[in-house]
PyMOL CGO cylinders between C-alpha atoms (Angstrom):
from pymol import cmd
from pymol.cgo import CYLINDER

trace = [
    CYLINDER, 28.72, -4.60, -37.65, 26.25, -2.22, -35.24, 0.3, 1, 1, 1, 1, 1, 1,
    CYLINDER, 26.25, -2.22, -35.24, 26.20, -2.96, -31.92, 0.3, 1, 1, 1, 1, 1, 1,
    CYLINDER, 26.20, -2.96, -31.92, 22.50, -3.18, -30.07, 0.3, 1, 1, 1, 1, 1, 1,
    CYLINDER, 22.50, -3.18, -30.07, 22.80, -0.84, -26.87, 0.3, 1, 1, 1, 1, 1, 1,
    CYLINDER, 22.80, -0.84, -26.87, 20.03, -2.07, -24.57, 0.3, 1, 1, 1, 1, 1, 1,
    CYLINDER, 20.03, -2.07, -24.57, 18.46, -0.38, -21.94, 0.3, 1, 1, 1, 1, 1, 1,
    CYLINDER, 18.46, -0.38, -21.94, 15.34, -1.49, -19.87, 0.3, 1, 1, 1, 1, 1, 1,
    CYLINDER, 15.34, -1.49, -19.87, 13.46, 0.94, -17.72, 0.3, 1, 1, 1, 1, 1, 1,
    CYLINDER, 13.46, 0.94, -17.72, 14.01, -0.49, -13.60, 0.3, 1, 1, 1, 1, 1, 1,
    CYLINDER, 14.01, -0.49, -13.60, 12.39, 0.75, -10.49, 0.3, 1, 1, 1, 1, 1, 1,
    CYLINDER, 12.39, 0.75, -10.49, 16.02, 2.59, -10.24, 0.3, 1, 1, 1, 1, 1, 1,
    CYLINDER, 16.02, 2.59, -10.24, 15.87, 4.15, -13.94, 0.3, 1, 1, 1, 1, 1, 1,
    CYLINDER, 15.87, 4.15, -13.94, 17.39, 2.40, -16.73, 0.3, 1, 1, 1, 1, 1, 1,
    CYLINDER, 17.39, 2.40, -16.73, 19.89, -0.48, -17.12, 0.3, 1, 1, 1, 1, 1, 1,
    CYLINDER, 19.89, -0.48, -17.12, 22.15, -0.76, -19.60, 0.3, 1, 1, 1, 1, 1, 1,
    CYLINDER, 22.15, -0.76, -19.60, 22.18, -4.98, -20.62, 0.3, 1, 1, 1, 1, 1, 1,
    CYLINDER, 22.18, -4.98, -20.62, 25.28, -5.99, -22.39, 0.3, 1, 1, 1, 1, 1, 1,
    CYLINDER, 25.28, -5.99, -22.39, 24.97, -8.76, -25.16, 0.3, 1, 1, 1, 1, 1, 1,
    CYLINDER, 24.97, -8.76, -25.16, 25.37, -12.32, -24.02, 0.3, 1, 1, 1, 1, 1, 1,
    CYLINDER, 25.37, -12.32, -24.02, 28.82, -12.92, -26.31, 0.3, 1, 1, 1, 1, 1, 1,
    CYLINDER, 28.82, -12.92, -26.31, 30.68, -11.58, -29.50, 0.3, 1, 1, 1, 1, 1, 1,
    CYLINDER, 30.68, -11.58, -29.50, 27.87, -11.73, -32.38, 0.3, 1, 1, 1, 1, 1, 1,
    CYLINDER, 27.87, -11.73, -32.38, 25.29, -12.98, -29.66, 0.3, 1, 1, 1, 1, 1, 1,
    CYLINDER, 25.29, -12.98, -29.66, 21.87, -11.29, -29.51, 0.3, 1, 1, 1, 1, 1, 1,
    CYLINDER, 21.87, -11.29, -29.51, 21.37, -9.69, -26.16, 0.3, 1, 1, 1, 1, 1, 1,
    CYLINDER, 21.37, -9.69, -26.16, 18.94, -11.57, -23.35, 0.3, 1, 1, 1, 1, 1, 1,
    CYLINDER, 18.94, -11.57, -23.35, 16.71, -9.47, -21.59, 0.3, 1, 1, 1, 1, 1, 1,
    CYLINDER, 16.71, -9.47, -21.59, 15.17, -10.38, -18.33, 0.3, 1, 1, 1, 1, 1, 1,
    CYLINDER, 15.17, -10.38, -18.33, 12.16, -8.13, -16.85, 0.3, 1, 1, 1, 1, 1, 1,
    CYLINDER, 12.16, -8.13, -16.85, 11.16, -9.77, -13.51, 0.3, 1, 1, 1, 1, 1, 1,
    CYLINDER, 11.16, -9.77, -13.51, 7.63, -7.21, -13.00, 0.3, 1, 1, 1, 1, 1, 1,
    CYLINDER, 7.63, -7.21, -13.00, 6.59, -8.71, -16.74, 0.3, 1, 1, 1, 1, 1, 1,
    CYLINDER, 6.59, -8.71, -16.74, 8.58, -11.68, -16.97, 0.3, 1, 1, 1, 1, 1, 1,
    CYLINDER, 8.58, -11.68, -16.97, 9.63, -10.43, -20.45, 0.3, 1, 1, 1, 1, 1, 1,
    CYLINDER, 9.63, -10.43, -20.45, 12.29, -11.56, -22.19, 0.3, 1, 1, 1, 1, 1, 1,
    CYLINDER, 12.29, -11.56, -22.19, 14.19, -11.38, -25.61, 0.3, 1, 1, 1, 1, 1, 1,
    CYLINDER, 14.19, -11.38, -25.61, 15.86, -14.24, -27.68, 0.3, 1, 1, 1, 1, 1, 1,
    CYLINDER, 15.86, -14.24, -27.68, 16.69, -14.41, -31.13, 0.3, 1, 1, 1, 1, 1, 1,
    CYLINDER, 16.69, -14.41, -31.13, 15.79, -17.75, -31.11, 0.3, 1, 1, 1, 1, 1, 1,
    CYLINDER, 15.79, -17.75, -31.11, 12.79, -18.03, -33.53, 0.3, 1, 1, 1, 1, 1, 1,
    CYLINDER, 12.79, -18.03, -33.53, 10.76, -19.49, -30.88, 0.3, 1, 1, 1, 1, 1, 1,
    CYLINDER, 10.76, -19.49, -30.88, 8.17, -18.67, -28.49, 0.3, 1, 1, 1, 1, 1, 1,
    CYLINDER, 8.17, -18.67, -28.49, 8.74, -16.86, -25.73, 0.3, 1, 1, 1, 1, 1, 1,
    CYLINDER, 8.74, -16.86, -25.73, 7.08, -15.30, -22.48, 0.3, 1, 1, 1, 1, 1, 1,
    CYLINDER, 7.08, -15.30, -22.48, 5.91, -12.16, -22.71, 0.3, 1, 1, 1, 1, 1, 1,
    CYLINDER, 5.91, -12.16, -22.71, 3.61, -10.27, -20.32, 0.3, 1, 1, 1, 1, 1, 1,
    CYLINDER, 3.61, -10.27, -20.32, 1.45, -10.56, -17.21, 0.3, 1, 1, 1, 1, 1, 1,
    CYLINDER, 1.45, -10.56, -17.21, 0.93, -13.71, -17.05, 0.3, 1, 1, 1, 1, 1, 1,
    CYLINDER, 0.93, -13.71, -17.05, 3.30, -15.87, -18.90, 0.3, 1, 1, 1, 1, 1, 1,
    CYLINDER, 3.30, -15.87, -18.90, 1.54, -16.04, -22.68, 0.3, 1, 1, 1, 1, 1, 1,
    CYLINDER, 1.54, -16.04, -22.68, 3.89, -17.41, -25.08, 0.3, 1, 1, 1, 1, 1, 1,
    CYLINDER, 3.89, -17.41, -25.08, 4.80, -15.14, -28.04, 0.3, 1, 1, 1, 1, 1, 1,
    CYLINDER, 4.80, -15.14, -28.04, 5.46, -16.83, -31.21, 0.3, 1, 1, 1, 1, 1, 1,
    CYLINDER, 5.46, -16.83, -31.21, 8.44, -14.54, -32.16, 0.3, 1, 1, 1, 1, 1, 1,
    CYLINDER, 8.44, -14.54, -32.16, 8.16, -16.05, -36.21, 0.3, 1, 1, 1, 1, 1, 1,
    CYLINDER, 8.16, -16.05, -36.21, 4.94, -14.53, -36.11, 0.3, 1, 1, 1, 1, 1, 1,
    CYLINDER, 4.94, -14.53, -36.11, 5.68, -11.85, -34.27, 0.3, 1, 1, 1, 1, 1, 1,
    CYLINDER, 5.68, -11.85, -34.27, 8.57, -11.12, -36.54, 0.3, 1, 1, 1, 1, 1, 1,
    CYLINDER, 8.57, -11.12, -36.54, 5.84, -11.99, -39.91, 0.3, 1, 1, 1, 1, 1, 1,
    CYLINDER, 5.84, -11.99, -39.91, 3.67, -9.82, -38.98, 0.3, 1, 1, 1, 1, 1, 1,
    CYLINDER, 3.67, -9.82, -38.98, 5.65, -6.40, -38.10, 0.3, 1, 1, 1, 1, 1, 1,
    CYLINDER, 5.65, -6.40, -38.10, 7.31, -7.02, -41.53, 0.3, 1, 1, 1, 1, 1, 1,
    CYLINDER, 7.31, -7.02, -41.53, 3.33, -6.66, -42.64, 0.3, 1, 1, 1, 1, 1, 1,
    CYLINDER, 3.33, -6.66, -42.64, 3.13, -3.61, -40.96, 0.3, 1, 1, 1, 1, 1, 1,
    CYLINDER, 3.13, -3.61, -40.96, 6.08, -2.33, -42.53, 0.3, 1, 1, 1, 1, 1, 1,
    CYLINDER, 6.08, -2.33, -42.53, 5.20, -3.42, -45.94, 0.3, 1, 1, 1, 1, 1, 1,
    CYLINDER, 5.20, -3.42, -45.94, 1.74, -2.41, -45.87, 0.3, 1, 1, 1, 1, 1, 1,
    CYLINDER, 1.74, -2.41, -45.87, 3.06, 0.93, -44.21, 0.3, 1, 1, 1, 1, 1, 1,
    CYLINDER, 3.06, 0.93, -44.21, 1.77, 4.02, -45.88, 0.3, 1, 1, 1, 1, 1, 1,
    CYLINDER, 1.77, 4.02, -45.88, -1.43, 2.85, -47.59, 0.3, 1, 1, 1, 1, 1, 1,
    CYLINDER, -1.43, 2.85, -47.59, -2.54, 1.48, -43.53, 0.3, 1, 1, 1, 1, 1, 1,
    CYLINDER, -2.54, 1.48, -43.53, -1.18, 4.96, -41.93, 0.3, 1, 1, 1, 1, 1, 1,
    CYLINDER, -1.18, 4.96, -41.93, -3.24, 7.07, -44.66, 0.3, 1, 1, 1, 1, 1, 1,
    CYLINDER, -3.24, 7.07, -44.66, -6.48, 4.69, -44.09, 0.3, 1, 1, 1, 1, 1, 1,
    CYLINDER, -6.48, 4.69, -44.09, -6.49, 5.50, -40.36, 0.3, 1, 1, 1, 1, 1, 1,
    CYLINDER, -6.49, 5.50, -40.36, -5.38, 9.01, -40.90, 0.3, 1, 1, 1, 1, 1, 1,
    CYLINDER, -5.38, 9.01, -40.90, -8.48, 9.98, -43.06, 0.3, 1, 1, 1, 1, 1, 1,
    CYLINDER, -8.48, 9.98, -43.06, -10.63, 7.71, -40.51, 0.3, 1, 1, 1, 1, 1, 1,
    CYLINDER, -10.63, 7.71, -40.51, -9.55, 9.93, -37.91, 0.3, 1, 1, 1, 1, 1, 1,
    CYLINDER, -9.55, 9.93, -37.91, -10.34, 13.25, -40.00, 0.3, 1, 1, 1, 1, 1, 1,
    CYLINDER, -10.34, 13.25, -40.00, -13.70, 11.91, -41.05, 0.3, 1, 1, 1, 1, 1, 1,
    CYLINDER, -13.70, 11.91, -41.05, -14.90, 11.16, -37.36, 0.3, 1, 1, 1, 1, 1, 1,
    CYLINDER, -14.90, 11.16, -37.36, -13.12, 13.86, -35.59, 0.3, 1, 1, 1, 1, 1, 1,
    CYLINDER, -13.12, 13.86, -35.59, -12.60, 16.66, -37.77, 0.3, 1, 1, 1, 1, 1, 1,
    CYLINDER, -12.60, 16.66, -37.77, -11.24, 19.19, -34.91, 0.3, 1, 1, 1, 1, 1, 1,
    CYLINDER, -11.24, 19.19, -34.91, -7.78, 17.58, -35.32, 0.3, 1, 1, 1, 1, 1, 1,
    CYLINDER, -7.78, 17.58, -35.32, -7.32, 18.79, -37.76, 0.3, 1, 1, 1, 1, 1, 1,
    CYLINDER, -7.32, 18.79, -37.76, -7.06, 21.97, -36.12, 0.3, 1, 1, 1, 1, 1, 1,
    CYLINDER, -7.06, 21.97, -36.12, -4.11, 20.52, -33.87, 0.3, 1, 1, 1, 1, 1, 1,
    CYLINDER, -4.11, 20.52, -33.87, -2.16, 19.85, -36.86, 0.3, 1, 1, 1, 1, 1, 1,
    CYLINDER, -2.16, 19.85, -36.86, 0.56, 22.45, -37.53, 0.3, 1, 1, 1, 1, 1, 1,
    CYLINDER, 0.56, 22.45, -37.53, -0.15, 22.06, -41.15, 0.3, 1, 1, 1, 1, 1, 1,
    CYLINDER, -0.15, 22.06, -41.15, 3.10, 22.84, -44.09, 0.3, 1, 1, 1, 1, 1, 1,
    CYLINDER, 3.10, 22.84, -44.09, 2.29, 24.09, -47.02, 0.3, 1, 1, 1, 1, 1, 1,
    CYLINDER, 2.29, 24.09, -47.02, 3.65, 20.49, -48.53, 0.3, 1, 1, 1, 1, 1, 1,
    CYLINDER, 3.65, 20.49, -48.53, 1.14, 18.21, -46.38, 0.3, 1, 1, 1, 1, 1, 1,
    CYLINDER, 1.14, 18.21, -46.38, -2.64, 17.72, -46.46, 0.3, 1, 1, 1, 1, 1, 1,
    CYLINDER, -2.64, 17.72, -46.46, -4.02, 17.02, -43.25, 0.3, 1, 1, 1, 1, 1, 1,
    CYLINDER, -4.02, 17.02, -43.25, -4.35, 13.38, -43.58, 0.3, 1, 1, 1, 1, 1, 1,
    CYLINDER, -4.35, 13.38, -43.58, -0.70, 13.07, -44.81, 0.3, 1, 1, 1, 1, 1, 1,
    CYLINDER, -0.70, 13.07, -44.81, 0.41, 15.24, -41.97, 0.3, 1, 1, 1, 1, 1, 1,
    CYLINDER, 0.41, 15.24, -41.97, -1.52, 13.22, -39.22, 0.3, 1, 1, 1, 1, 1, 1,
    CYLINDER, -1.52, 13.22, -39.22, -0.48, 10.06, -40.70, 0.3, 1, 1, 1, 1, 1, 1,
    CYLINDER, -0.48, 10.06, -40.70, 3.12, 11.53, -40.28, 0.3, 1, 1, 1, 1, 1, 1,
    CYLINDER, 3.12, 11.53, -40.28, 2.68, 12.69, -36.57, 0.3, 1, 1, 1, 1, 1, 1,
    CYLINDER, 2.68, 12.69, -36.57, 0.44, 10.40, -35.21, 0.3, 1, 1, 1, 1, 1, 1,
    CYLINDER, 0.44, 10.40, -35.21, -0.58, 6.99, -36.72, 0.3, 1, 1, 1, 1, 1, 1,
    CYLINDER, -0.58, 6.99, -36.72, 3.48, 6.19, -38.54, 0.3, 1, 1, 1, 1, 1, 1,
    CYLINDER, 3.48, 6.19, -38.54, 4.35, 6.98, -34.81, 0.3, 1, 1, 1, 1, 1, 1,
    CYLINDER, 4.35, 6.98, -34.81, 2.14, 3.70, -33.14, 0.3, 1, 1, 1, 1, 1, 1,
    CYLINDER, 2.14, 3.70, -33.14, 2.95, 1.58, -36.74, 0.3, 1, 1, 1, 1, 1, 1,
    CYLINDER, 2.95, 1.58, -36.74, 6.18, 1.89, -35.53, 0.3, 1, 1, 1, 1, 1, 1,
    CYLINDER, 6.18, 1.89, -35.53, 5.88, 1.45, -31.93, 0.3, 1, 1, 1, 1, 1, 1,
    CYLINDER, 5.88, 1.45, -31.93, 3.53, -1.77, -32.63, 0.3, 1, 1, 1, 1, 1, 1,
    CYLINDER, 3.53, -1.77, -32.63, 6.35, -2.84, -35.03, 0.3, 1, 1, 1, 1, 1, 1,
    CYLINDER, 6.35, -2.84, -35.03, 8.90, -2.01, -31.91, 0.3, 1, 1, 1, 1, 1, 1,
    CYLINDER, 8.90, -2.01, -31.91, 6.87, -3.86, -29.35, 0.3, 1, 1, 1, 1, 1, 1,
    CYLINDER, 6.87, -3.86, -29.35, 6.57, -7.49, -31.69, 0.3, 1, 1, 1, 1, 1, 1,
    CYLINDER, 6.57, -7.49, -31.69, 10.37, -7.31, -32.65, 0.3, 1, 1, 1, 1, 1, 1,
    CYLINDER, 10.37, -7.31, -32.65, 11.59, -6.82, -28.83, 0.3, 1, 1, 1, 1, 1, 1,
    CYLINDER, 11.59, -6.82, -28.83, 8.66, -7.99, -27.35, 0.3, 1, 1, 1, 1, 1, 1,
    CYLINDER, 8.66, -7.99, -27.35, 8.43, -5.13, -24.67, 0.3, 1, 1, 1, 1, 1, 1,
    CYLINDER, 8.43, -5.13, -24.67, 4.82, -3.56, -24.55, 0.3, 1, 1, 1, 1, 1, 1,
    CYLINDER, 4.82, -3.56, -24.55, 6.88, -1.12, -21.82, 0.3, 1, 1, 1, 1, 1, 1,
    CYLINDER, 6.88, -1.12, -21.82, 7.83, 0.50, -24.87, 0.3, 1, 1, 1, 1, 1, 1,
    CYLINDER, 7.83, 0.50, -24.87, 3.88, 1.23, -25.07, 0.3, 1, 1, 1, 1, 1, 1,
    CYLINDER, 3.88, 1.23, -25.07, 3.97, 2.59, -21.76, 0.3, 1, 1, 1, 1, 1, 1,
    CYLINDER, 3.97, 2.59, -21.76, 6.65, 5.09, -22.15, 0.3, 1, 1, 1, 1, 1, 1,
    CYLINDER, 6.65, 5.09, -22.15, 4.83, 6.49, -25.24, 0.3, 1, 1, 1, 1, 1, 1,
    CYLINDER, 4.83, 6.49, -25.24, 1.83, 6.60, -23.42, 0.3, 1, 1, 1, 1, 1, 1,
    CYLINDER, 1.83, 6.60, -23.42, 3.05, 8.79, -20.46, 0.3, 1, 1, 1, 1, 1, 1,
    CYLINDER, 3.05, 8.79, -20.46, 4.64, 10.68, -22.64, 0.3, 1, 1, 1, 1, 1, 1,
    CYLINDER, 4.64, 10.68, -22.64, 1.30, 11.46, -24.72, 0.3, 1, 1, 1, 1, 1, 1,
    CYLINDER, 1.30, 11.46, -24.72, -0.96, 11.83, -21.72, 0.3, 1, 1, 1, 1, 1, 1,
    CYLINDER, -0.96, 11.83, -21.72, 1.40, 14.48, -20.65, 0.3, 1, 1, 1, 1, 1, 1,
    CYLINDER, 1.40, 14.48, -20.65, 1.45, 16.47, -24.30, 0.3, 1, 1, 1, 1, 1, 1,
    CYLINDER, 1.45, 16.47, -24.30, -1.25, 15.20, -26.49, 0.3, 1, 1, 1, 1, 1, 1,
    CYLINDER, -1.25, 15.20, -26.49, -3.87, 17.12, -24.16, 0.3, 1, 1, 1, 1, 1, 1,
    CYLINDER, -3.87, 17.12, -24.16, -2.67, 20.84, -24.68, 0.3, 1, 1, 1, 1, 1, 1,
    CYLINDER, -2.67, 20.84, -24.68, -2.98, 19.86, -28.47, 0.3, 1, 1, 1, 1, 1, 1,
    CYLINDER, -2.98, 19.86, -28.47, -6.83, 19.57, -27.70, 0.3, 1, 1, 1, 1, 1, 1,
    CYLINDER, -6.83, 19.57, -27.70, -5.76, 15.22, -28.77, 0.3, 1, 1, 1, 1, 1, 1,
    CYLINDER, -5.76, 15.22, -28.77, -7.86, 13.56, -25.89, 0.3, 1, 1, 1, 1, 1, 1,
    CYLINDER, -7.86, 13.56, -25.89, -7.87, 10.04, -24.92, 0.3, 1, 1, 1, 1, 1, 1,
    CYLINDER, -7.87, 10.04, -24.92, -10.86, 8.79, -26.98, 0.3, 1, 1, 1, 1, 1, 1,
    CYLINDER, -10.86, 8.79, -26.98, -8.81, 10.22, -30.22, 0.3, 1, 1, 1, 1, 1, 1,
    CYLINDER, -8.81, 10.22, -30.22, -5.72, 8.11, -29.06, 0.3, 1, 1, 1, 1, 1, 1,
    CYLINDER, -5.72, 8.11, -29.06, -8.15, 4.84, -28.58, 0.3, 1, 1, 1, 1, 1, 1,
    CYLINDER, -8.15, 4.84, -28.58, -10.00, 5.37, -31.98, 0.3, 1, 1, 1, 1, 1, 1,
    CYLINDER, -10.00, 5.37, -31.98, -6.69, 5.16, -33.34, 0.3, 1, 1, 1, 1, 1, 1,
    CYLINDER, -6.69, 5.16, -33.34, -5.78, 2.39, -31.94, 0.3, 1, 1, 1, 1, 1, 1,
    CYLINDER, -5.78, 2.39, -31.94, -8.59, 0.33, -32.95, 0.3, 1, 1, 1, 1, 1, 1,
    CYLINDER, -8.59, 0.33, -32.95, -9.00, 1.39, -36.22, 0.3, 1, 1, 1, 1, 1, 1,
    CYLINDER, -9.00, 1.39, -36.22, -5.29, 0.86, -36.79, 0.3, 1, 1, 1, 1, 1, 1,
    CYLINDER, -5.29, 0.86, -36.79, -6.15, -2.93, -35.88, 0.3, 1, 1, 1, 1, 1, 1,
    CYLINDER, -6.15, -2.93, -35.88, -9.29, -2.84, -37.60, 0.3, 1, 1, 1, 1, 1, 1,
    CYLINDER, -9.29, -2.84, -37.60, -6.84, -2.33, -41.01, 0.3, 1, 1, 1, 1, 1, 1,
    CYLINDER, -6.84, -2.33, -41.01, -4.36, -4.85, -39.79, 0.3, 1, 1, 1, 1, 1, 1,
    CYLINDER, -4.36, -4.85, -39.79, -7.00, -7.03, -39.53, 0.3, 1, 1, 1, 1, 1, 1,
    CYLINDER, -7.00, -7.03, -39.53, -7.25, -7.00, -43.36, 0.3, 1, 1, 1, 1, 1, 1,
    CYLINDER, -7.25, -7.00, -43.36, -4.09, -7.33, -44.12, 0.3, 1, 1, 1, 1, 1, 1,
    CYLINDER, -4.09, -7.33, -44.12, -3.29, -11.32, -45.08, 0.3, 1, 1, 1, 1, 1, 1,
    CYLINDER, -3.29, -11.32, -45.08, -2.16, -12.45, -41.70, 0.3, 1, 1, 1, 1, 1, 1,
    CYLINDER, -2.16, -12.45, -41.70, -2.08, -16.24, -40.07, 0.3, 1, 1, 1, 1, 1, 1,
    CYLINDER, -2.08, -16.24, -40.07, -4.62, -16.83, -37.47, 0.3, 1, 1, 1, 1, 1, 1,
    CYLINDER, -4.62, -16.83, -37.47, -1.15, -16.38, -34.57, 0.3, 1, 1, 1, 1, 1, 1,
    CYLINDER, -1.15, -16.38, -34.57, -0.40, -13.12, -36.56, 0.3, 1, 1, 1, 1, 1, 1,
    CYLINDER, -0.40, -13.12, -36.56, -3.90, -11.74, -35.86, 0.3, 1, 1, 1, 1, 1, 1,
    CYLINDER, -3.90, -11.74, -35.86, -4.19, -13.46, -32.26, 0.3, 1, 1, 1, 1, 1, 1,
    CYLINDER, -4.19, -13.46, -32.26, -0.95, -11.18, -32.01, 0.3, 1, 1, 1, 1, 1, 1,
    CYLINDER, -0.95, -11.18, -32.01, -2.34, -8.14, -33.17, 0.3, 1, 1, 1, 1, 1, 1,
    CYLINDER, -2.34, -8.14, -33.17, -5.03, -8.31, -31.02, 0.3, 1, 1, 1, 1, 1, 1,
    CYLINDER, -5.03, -8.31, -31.02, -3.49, -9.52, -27.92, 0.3, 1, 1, 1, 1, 1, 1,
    CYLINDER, -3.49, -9.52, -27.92, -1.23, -5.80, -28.50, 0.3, 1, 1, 1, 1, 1, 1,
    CYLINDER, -1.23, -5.80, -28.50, -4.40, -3.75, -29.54, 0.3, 1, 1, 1, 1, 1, 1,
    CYLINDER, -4.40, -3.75, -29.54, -5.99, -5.02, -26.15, 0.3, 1, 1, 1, 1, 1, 1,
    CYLINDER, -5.99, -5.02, -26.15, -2.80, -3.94, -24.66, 0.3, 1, 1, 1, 1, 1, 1,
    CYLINDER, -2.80, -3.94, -24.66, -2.83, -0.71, -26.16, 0.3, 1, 1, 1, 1, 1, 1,
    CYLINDER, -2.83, -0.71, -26.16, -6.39, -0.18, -25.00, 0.3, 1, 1, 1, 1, 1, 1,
    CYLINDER, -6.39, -0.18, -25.00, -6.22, -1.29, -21.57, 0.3, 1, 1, 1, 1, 1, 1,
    CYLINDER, -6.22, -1.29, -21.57, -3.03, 0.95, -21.33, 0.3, 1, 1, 1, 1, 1, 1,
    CYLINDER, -3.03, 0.95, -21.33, -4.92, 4.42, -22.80, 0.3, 1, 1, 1, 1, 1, 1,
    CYLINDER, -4.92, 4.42, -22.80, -7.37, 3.99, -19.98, 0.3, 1, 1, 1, 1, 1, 1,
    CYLINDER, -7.37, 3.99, -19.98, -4.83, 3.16, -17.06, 0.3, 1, 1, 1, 1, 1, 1,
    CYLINDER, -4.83, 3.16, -17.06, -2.96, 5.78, -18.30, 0.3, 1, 1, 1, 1, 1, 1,
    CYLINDER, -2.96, 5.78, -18.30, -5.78, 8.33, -18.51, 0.3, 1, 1, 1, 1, 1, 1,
    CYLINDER, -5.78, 8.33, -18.51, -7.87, 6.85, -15.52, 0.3, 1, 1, 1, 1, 1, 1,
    CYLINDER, -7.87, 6.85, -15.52, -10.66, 6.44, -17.80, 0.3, 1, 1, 1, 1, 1, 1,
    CYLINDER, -10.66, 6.44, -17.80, -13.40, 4.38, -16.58, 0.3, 1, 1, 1, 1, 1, 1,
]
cmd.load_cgo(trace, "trace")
């Protein structure tokens, strides 16, 4: 059996939250975004605001992601290349990768799998912490913020395609606005 450590990010640092009982899934409160986590295969808050989550289709649709993995990382990569092809530049290319295989590797696996991370625990603070981190790195690389939200849209744009339920795509675009709104907060971009 693996045990799920927990930690949430507090105004005092991070808190360690213990699981509920032997074999129980651990609850997760977040009073400043009312987020919380129960494997209870039904809605639940998440966000400003209240919205209900359905966590079935949450759950659906990062197994999509995951599935549809490499062929939706690769589509996005060569997007990227195509419309900005000074990245490419940025890449510290091996002799093994193309560019597009090596920015699908760096950049666009890395948000698959945070997007993936942010439907199964349903904490877009996970976002944020990526986010800071980027704005405070991605910049020397010459990676600015309208490469990070070209990304990010044209990641959606391919989940868009995959064959999702109409929750599964109000889902992925209820994260992609997220995502969005959190590039510019991030980067003061007006």
């Amino acid at each position: 059996m693996v045990a799920l450590i927990v930690k949430i990010r507090t105004a005092k640092g991070y808190e360690h939250i213990p699981p509920e009982g032997k074999g129980n899934p651990p609850v997760m409160k977040r009073k400043e975004s009312a987020i919380m986590l129960q494997d209870d295969n039904q809605a639940r808050p998440c966000g400003e605001g209240g919205k209900r989550v359905d966590s079935v289709a949450a759950t659906k649709l990062a197994s999509q992601l995951s599935k549809q993995h490499q062929p939706l990382c690769d589509h996005v990569s060569a997007r990227l290349l195509a419309a900005y092809p000074e990245l490419t530049q940025s890449l510290r290319l091996e002799e093994n990768y193309t560019p597009v295989a090596r920015l699908s590797e760096v950049a666009v696996e890395r948000l698959n799998d945070l997007v993936r991370s942010v439907l199964l625990f349903d904490l877009p603070s996970l976002a944020d912490q990526e986010l800071q981190w980027a704005q405070g790195v991605l910049p020397r690389s010459g990676v600015t913020p309208e490469h990070q939200s070209s990304m990010v849209s044209w990641f959606f744009e391919e989940v868009r395609k995959l064959p999702i339920s109409p929750v599964e795509l109000a889902i992925a675009h209820e994260i992609e606005q997220y995502f969005l709104n959190q590039i510019q907060q991030v980067y003061h971009v007006n």
